[in-house]
N, C-alpha and C positions, 0 to 999 in steps of 0.2 A: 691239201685237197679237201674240199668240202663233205660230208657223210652224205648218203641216200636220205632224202627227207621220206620220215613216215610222220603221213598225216594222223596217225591212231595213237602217235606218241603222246605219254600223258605229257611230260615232262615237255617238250617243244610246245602243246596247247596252253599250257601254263605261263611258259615264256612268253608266246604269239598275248595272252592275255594282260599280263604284266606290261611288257614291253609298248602295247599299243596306249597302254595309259599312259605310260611317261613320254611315249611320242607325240601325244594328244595337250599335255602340260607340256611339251618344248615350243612344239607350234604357237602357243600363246607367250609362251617367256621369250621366245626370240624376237618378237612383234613387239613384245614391251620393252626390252632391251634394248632397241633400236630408238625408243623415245627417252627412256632413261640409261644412257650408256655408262654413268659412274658406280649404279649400283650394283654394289661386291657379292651382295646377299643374291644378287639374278644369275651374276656369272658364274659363281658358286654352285646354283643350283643347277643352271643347264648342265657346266662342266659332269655335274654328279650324274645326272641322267643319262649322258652320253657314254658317258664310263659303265655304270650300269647296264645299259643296251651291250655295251660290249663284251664286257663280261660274262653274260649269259649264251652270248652267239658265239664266245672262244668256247663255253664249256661244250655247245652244241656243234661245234665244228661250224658254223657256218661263216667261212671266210671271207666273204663278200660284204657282210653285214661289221665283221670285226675289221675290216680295211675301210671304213668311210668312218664309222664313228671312230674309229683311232684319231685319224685326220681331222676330225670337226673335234676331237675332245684337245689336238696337239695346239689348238686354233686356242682356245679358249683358257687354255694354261698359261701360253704367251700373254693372253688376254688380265687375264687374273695379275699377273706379277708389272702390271703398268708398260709391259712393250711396246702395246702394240693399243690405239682408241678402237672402239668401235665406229664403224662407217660403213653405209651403206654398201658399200663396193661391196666389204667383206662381210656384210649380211647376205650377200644374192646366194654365194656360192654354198654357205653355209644353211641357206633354205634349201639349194636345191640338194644338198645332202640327205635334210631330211625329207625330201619327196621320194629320193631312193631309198631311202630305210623303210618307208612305207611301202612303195613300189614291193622291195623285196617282202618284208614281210606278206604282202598279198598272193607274192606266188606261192610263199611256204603255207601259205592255209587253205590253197588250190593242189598244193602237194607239187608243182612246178618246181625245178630245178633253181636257185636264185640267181640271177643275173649276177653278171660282174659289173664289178665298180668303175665307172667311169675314169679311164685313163685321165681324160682332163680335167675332169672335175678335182682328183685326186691331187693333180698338178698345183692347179689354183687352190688351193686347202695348205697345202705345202707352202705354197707361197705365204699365205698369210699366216705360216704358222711360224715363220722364221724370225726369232728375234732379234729385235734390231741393236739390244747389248746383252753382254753378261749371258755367257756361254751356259754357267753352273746353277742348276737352280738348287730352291730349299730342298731338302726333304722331307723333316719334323713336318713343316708349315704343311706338304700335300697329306701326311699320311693322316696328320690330324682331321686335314678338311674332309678325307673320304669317310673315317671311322663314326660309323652311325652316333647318336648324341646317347651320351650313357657309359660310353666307352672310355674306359682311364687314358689321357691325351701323354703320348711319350714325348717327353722335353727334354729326352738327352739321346745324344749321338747315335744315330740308327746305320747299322750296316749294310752297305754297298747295296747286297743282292734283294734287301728288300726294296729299297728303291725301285731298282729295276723292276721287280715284281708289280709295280704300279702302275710305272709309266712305258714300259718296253713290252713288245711283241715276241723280240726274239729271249730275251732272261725271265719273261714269263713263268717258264715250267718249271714246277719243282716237282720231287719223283714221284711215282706212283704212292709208296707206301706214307708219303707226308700228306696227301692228296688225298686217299681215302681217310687218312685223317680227318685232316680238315673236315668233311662230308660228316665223319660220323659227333665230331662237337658241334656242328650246325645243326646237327638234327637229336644232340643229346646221348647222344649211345654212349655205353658205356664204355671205358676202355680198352675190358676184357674182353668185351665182343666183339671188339675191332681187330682183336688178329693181336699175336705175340710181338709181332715183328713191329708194330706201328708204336709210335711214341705217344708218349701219355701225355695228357691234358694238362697244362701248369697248374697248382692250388692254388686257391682264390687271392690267399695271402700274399702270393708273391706275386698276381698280375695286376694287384691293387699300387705294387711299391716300384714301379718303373719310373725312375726321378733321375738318376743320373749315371754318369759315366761308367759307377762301378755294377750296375744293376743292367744290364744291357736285354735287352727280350729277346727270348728265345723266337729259332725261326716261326713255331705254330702260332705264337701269339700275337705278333704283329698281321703274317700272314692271315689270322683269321679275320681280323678288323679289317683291311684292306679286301678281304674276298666278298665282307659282308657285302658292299659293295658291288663287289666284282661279280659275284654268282648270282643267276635271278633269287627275287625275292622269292618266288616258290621254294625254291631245294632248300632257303632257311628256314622257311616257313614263320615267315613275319615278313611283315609289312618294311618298306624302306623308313626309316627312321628309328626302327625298335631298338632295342639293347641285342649289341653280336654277342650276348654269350650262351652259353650252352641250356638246347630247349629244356624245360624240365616236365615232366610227367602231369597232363592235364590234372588237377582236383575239380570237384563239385563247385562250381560257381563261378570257376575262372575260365570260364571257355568262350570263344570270339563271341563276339555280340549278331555276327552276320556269315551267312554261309553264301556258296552261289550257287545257283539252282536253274537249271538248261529253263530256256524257257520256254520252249515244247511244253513240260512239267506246270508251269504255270498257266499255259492257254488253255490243256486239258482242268486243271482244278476251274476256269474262268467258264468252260463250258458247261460243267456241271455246276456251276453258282447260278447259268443262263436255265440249266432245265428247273432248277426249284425256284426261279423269277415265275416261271411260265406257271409250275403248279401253284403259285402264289397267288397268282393274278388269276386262276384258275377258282379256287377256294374262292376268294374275294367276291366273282361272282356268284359261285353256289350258295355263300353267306347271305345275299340282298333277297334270293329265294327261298330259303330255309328260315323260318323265324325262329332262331334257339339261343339263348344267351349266350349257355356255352358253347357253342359252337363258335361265337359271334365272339369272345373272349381269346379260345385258342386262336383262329386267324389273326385276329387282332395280334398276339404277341409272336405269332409267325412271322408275318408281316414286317415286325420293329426288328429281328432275329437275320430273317434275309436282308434288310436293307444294310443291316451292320456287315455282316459275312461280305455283301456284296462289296460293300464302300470298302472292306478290309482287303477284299483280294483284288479289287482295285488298284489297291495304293503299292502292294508287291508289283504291280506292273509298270507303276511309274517309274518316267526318269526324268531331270531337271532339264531345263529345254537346253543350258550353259551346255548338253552334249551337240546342240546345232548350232547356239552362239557361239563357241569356243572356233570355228576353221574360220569365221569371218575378220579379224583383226589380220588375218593372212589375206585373205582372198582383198580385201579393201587395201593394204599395204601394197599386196602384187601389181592391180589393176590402176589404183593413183601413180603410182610408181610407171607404167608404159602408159599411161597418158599425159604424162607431164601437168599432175595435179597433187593439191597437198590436199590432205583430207582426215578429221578428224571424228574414229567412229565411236561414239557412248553405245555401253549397252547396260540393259535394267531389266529387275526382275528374273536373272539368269536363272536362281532358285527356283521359279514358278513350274511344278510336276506335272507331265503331259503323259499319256499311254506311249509305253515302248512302240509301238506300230504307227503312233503319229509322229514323234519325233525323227523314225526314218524316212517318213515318207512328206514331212517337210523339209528336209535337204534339199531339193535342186529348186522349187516353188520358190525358197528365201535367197539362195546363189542367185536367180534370174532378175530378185526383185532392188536385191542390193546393186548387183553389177549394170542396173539396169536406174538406180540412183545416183551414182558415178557418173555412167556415159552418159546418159542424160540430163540429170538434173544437175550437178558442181559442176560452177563455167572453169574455167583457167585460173589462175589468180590474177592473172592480170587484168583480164574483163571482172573480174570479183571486185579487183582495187577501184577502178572505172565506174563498177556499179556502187560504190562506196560499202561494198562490204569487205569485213575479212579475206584473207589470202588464203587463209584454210577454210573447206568447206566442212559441212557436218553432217554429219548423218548415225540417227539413232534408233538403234537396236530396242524394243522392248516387251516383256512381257508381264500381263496381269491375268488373275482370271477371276470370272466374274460370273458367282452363279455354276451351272455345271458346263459351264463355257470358259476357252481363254482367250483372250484376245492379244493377238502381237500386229501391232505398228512398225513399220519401215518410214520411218521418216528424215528428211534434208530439207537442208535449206539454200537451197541452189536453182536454177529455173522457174522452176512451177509447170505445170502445162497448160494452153492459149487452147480454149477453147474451139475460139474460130480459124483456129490451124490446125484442126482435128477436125473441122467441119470439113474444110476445103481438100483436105487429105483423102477423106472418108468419100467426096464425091468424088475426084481423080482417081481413087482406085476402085469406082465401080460398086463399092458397097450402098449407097445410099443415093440417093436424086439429090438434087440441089433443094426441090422442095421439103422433102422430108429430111434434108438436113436440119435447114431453117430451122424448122419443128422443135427439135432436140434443144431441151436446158440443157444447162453445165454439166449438170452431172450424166445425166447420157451423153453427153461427148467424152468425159474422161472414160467411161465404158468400152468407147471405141477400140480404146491398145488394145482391150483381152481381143478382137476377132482375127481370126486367123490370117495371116497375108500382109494385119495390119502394122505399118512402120513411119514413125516421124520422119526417120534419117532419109536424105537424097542420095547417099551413099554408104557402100553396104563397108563395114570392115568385121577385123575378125573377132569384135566382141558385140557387133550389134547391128542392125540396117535389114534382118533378111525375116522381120515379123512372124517369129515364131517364139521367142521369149514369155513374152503375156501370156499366147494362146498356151504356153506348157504350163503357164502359172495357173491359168484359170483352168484349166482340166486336171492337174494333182492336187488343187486345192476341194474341187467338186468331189472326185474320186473317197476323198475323205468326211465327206460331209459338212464341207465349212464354205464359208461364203468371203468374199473379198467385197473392199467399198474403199472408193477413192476421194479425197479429197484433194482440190490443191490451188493454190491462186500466183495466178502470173507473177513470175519476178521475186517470188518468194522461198518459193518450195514446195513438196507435196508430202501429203502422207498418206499410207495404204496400211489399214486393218485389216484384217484375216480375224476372221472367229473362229473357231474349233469345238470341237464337241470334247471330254473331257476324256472318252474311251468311245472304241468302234465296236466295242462287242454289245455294250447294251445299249439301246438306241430310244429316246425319247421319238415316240410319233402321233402322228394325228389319223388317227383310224376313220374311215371313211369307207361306202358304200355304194357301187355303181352296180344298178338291178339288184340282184345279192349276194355279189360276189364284195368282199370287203377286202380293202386296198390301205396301206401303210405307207403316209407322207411324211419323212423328215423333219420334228417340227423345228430345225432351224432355218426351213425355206421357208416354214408358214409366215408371211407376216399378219394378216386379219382374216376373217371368214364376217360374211353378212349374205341376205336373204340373197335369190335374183329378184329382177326388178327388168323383166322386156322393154319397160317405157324408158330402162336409162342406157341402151343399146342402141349401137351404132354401127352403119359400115365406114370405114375409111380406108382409101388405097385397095381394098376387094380384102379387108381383113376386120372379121366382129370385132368389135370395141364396145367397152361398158365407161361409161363417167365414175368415177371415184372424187370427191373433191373438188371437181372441177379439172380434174386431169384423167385422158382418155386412156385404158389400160386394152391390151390387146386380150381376146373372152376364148376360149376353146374348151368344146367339150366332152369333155374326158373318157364318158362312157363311147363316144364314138371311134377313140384308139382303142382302148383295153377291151371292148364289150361285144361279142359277137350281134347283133340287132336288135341295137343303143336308137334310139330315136336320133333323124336327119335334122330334124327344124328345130329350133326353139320353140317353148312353150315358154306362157306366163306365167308370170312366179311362181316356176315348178323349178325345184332343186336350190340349191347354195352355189353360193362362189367361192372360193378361196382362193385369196391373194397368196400369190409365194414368188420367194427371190431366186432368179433365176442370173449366174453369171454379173450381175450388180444389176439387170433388169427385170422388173415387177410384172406380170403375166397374173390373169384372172384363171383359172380352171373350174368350170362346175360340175357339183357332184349330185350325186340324188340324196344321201343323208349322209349325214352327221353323225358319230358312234361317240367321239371323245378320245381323249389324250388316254394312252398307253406305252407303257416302258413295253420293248420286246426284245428279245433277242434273236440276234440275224443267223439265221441258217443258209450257210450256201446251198446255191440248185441244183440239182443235177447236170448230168452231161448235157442231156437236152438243151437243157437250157441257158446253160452256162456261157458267159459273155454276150446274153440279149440285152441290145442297147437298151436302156432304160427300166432296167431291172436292177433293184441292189441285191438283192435275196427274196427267201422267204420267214414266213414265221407264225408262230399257232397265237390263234387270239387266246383274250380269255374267255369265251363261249366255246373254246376247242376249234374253230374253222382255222383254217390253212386261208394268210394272206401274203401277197406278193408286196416284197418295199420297192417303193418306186425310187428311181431313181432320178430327182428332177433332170441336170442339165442334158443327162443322157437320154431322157424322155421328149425333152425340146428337138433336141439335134436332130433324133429319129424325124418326128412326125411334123414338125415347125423349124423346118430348113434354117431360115433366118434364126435363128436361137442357137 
């Protein structure tokens, strides 16, 4: 029977932390093993991972979790000694192991009781664990493979019960007093400390000379090689692959290179990096009024001082985006797999470091965008072969960053999307007239997917057809401050950029002024600013229009949402315009002035105010005034319906 989970345990948050890495590296090793089933060095490693998980959920009592990874690790053993190939069959059951090892782990971090292990699943695990000869396996061969690298490999005759100690649930235990053993050489204690009664540590001498027959190892010492393994790598306190032998007392210079630090601890240091941007930006302008060298000196290397501090606590907050690439080789494996599609995904750039808060909150934006390259974009193979393309389709993952922005592309080469079958979509469901279809280039029809409702499919199933996929893409991507742009041509393929801002705390903006109240624009929506000009204004369909190029942009102005009694009419060339991208559509806004680009950081509103459409936050200029960030697409939706 399983123990009471306490969430406050250090020792389970340790496990739950450990353990979700190496569930995070099986999910990709399984996916790769599945395309390389010969290599020994993959199955080796899962096999260890899965042993590992187990291990620490036997030390924690938690039996649900040591009954599935038993069976996925019985799987993989067979595997390893040539019994049994890998095959799709006996990947399914073996994924969906690890979806319950996650499953559970989530209840244990909810403090939730853990579910029990799937009766059949249990079954079919079983099955495929049965080898199809040769009852008797090595022993040497597994004890070697589990004991971390470093560790003296025994090549003579090892007794019964350690075996068992491996690979068995029920020969598992050994007594209490070998057991606290064990614990205190993992963690270095001394012998004496460890109690009269418990057995001492072999000397080094003699667990260097395990060679043969007449040298045989005592129980501690095999035992402990096999636990390294076995026990999370917290209670060793080393990482999996270290040397199992006994910790030794930190000196001056040898201490981890990396600590881990909640990161609560890291948003408060980010917010006090935000208040000295602000007295920065503050100075800077006291300095254009004050004529003093030195004065004009200090700011100066204040200035070079915060931009460093900043960029440095920055980078403590990055993670490599490979923590959102890493679940897609599954998610694309699952979905080609129940469509009866082969499908080959690249991914690039894994390395490239994004803000911890945008990498969470790109999760389901790339889920909708991939699964949504799949259903729709890769034909069958057979229409592939027909089209004279390959039978595998492709689709690639990447990212770069450019500037204080990154960009990731979704890209395949499967379908494309038909313009004029988004036109005629777009008038059938009501969005658009036939004549204002017309209208629409290319790339405002590829726009169409993000509107809500909107769907290719003539029938709805359960991975796509019910036009809510885009519309979630295009609002968690806005949410963040990043913009989407499609490209794609018939019969080919498509691909979709996403830009990103590099961090949500400090916000590049374009400061601006309706009457005198000053307002903060995102400058990743900016695309240009130029004078107004009434002679190049238009109505069209009962909505202002301005000429840009020779192409009519829709005009709104601005001081008449935000401004309590903002002028009704247009005047002539009074105020600026600013272009910004809206959803992948271009929209004009005029403002009365112009202030200039400023870094700020975002303070959330108060209650009052809090979740006002079209609001991002607030934030102090550097003149001291309190301005409100706008928030484009949620400013559109509000007051310009159609947006």
């Amino acid at each position: 029977m399983s123990i009471a989970i306490d969430t406050d345990d250090e020792i389970l948050q340790d496990f739950l932390v450990e353990a979700s890495e190496i569930v995070e590296q099986l999910n990709e090793q399984l996916v790769d093993l599945e395309q390389v089933p010969e290599d020994q060095d993959l199955l080796n490693a899962i096999f260890r991972g899965f042993h590992t998980v187990k291990g620490g959920a036997g030390f924690l009592s938690i039996d649900s979790l040591v009954e599935v990874c038993h069976r996925a690790e019985d799987v993989f053993n067979v595997l390893r000694q040539g019994q049994r190939k890998v095959t799709s069959e006996l990947m399914d059951p073996v994924l969906e192991a690890l979806d319950l090892v996650n499953a559970i782990m989530d209840q244990l971090r909810s403090g939730e009781p853990p579910e029990a292990a799937n009766p059949e699943l249990l079954a079919r695990l079983e099955y495929f664990a049965l080898a199809q000869e040769a009852d008797v396996e090595p022993v040497v061969e597994d004890v070697a493979e589990l004991a971390p690298e470093g560790e003296p490999e025994i090549t003579g005759p090892a007794p019964t019960p350690v075996r068992a100690a491996a690979d068995t649930d029920t020969e598992e235990e050994i007594s209490e007093d070998e057991f606290e053993a064990l614990l205190d050489q993992l963690h270095g204690m001394p012998a004496a400390e460890a109690g009269a009664d418990a057995p001492a540590p072999a000397p080094a001498a003699e667990s260097e000379s395990i060679s043969g027959p007449k040298s045989e190892p005592r129980i501690e010492q095999v035992v402990a090689s096999v636990a390294a393994s076995a026990v999370p790598n917290t209670l060793a306190g080393k990482r999996e692959g270290s040397p199992a032998k006994p910790a030794e007392p930190v000196r001056a210079g040898s201490a981890d290179t990396s600590v881990r630090v909640d990161t609560q601890r890291l948003d408060d240091i980010m917010n006090m990096v935000g208040e000295l941007v602000l007295v920065r930006n503050r100075l800077s302008t006291l300095k254009s009024t004050i004529a003093n060298e030195a004065l004009a000196d200090v700011v100066g290397n204040l200035d070079v001082v915060t931009a460093d501090l900043q960029l440095a606590v920055m980078k403590t907050r990055m993670q490599p985006v490979r923590k959102v690439f890493g679940r897609f080789p599954r998610v694309v494996r699952d979905l080609a797999r129940n469509l009866g599609k082969e499908v080959d995904l690249e991914m690039h750039g894994e390395d490239t470091d994004l803000d911890k808060n945008l990498v969470e909150a790109l999760s389901d934006p790339l889920v909708h965008l991939v699964r949504n390259a799949i259903d729709h974009g890769i034909e069958p193979p057979d229409e592939r072969e027909a089209m004279g393309k390959a039978r595998r389709g492709r689709v690639v993952l990447s990212a770069t960053q450019e500037g204080d922005h990154i960009l990731l592309r979704i890209e395949d080469d499967g379908r494309g999307m038909d313009a004029d079958k988004l036109r005629r979509k777009a008038v059938e469901r009501g969005l658009l007239d036939a004549e204002s279809a017309a209208r629409l280039d290319d790339k405002d029809c590829f726009n169409l997917i993000f509107h809500a409702g909107f769907s290719t499919r003539d029938a709805i199933s359960d991975v796509s057809g019910r036009g809510v996929g885009m519309d979630v893409v295009k609002t968690g991507i806005a949410k963040i401050n990043g913009t989407v742009d499609i490209d794609a041509d018939a019969g080919k393929g498509s691909c979709i950029t996403i830009k990103l801002p590099l961090t949500l705390a400090i916000l590049p903006t374009l400061m601006v002024e309706l009457g005198e109240q000053p307002f903060a624009l995102p400058l990743a929506n900016v695309v240009e600013i130029f004078n107004m000009d009434i002679s190049r204004t238009n109505t069209v369909d009962g909505q202002l229009t301005i000429r840009v190029r020779e192409r009519a942009l829709p005009l709104f102005y601005l001081g008449q949402w935000l401004v309590n009694g903002a002028r009704k009419a247009p005047e002539e060339n009074s105020g600026h315009v600013v272009v910004v991208n809206v959803g992948g559509a271009q929209v004009g806004l005029v403002v009365d002035m112009l202030v200039g680009q400023e870094e700020v950081v975002i303070k959330p509103l108060g209650a009052f105010l809090h979740g006002q459409e079209g609001m991002a936050g607030a934030t102090i200029t550097s003149d001291g005034k309190i301005a409100l960030i706008l928030d484009m697409p949620g400013l559109m939706r509000r007051y310009a319906r159609r947006y």
